[in-house]
C-alpha positions as CSV (number, residue, x, y, z in Angstrom):
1,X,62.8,62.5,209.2
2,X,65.6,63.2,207.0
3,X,67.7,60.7,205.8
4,X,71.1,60.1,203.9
5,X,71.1,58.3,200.5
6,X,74.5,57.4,201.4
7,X,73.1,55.1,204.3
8,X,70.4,54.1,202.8
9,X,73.2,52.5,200.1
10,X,75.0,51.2,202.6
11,X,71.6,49.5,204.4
12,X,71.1,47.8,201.0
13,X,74.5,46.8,200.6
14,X,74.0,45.0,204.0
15,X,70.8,43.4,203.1
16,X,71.3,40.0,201.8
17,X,70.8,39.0,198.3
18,X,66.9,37.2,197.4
19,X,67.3,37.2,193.6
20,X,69.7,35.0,192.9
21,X,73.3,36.9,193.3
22,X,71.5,40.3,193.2
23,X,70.2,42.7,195.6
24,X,66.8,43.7,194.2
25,X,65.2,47.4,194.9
26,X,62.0,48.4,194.1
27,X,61.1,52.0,194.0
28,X,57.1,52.1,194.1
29,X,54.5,54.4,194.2
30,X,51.7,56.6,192.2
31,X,52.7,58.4,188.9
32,X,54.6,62.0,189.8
33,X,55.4,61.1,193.4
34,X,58.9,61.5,192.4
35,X,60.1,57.3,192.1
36,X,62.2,58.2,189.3
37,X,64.2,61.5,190.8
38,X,64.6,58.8,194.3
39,X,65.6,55.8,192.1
40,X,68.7,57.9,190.3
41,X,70.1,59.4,193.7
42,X,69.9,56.0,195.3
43,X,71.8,54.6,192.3
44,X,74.4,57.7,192.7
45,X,74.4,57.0,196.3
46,X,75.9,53.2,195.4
47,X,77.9,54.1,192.5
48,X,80.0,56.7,195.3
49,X,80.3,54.0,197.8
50,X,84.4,52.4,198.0
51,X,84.2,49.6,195.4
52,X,80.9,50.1,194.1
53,X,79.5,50.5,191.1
54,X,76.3,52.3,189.3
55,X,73.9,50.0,189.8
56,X,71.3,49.4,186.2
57,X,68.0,50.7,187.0
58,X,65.2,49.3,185.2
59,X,62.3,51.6,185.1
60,X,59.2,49.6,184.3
61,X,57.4,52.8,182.0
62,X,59.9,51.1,179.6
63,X,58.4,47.8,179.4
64,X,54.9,48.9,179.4
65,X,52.8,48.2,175.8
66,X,51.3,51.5,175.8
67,X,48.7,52.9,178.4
68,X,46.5,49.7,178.7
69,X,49.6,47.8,179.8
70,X,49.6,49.6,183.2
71,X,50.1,46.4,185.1
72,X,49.8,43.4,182.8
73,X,53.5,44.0,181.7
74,X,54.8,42.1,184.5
75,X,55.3,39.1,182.8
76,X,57.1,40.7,180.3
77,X,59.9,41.8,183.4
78,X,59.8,38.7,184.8
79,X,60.8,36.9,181.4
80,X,63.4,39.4,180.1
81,X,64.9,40.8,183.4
82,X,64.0,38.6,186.5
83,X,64.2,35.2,185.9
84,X,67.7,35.4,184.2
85,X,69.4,37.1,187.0
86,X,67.8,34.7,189.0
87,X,69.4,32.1,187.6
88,X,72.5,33.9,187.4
89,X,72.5,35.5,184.2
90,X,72.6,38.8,182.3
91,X,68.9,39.8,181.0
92,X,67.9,42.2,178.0
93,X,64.8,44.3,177.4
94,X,63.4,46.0,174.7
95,X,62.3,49.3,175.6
96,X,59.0,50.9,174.3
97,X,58.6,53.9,173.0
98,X,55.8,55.8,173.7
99,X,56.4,58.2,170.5
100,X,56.3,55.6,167.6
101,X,54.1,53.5,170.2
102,X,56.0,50.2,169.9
103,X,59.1,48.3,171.2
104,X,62.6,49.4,169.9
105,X,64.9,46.6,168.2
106,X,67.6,47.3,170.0
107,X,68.0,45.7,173.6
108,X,68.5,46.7,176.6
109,X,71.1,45.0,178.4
110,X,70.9,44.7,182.4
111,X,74.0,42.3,183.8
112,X,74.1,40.6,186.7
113,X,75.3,43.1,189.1
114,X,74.8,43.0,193.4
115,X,72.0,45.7,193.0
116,X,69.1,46.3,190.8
117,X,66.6,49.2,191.1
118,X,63.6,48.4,189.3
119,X,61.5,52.0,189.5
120,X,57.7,52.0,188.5
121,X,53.9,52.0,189.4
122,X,53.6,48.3,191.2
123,X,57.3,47.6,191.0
124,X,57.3,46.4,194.6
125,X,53.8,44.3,194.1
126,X,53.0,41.2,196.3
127,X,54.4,38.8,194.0
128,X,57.9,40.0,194.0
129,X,57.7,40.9,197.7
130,X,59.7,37.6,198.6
131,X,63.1,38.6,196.8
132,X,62.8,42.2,197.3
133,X,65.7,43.2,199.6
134,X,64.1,46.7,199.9
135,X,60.6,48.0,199.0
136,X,60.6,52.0,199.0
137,X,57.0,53.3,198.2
138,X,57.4,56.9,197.3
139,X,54.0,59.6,197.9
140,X,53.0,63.0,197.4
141,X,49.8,64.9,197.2
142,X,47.2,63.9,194.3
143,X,47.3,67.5,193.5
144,X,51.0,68.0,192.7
145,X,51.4,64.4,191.3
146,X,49.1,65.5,188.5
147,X,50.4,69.0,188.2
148,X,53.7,67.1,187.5
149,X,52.7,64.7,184.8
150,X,51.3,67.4,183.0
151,X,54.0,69.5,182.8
152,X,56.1,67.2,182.1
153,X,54.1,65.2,179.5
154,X,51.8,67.4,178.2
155,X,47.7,67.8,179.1
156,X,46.5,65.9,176.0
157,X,47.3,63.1,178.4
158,X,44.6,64.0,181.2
159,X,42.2,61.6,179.9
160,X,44.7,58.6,180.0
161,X,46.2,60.3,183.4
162,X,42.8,59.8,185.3
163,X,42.3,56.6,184.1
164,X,45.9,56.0,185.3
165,X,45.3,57.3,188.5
166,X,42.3,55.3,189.2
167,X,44.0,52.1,188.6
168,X,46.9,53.1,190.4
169,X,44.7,53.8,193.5
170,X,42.7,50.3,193.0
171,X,45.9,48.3,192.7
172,X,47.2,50.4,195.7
173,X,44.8,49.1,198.1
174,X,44.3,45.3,197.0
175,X,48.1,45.1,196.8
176,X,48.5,46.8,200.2
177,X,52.2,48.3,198.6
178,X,52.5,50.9,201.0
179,X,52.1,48.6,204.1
180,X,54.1,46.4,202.9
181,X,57.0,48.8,202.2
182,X,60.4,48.9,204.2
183,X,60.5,52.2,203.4
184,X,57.7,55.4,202.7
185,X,59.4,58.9,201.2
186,X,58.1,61.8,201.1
187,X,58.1,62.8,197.8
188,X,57.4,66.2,198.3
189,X,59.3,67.0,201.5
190,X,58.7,70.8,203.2
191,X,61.7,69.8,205.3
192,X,65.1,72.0,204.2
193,X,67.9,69.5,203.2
194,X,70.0,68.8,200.8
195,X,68.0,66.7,198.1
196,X,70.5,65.8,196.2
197,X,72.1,63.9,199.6
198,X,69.2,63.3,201.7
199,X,65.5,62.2,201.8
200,X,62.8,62.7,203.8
201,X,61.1,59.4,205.4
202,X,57.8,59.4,206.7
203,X,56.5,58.0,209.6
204,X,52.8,57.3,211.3
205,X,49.7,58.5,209.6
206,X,51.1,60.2,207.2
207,X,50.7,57.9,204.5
208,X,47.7,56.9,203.4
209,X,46.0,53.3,203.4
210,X,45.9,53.7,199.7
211,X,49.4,54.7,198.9
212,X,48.6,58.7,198.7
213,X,49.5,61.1,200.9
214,X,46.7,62.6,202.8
């Protein structure tokens, strides 16, 4: 089914606020399925609402130590980002660089603002699930995801891509994300529309029980 950004923004909008003051987003799913590209239009979608602003997205490849850190840098979200705006206040990250392969000195700042999209693998995991105000888990083939990573990245990652993938998969079916999820997207749609303005959202068994698209 295709869907408008534009009312997806204004279903968030609606949605009342869990952490603290701020509306909180998360845009989950495996590596490639396209969180990021869904994560930017959603933002654009609520920056172009009547007086609203660009939300600050957060996307968690930022906070990540390196490949190992696949899932263990929650804690380092939670300190920096999600327990300040919880308590009412602006939070700061530093963001890691996976070219020099350590954190940057300068932070990033993310205010207290009524939405925040935080965009990554596990971004949407159980623990948060209680002051999410929306959970989107965003699929696509196994096939193309990796297809994608690669040309964008380069293949001297396939060896840390599979081992990537393989986690991603476990942690997708112990954290039962895509159940869980308000909201499943098609992250690569056959359906004609306008992707800049619209999604497509999937419905029945079209999503996997592990978070992959069949």
């Amino acid at each position: 089914m295709v869907e408008a950004y534009a009312t997806l923004a204004r279903r968030v909008l609606a949605r009342p606020a869990r952490l603290g003051r701020t509306r909180l987003v998360a845009v989950d799913g495996p590596s490639g399925a396209g969180k990021s590209v869904f994560a930017t239009r959603l933002a654009d979608a609520l920056a172009d609402l009547p007086g609203s602003a660009r939300p600050p997205v957060v996307h968690t490849d930022d906070l990540l130590d390196g490949w190992a850190d696949q899932l263990t840098f929650w804690s380092r979200l939670e300190r920096c980002v999600l327990a300040p705006l919880r308590a009412g206040r602006p939070g700061a990250y530093h963001r890691y660089s996976w070219v020099r392969r350590a954190f940057l000195p300068r932070p990033v700042p993310v205010p207290v603002a009524p939405v925040l999209l935080v965009e990554g693998v596990s971004a949407a995991r159980a623990a948060i699930r209680p002051e999410l105000s929306l959970a989107v888990f965003v699929t696509a083939p196994a096939g193309l995801r990796l297809t994608r990573a690669v040309g964008r990245d380069g293949a001297e990652i396939l060896p840390e891509l599979r081992r990537w993938h393989a986690g991603e998969r476990t942690h997708f079916a112990a954290d039962a994300t895509a159940p869980h999820a308000d909201l499943v997207v098609d992250g690569a749609p056959s359906l004609p529309h306008d992707e800049r303005r619209y999604y497509v959202r999937l419905t029945g068994p079209d999503a996997g029980s592990d978070g992959t698209t069949r």
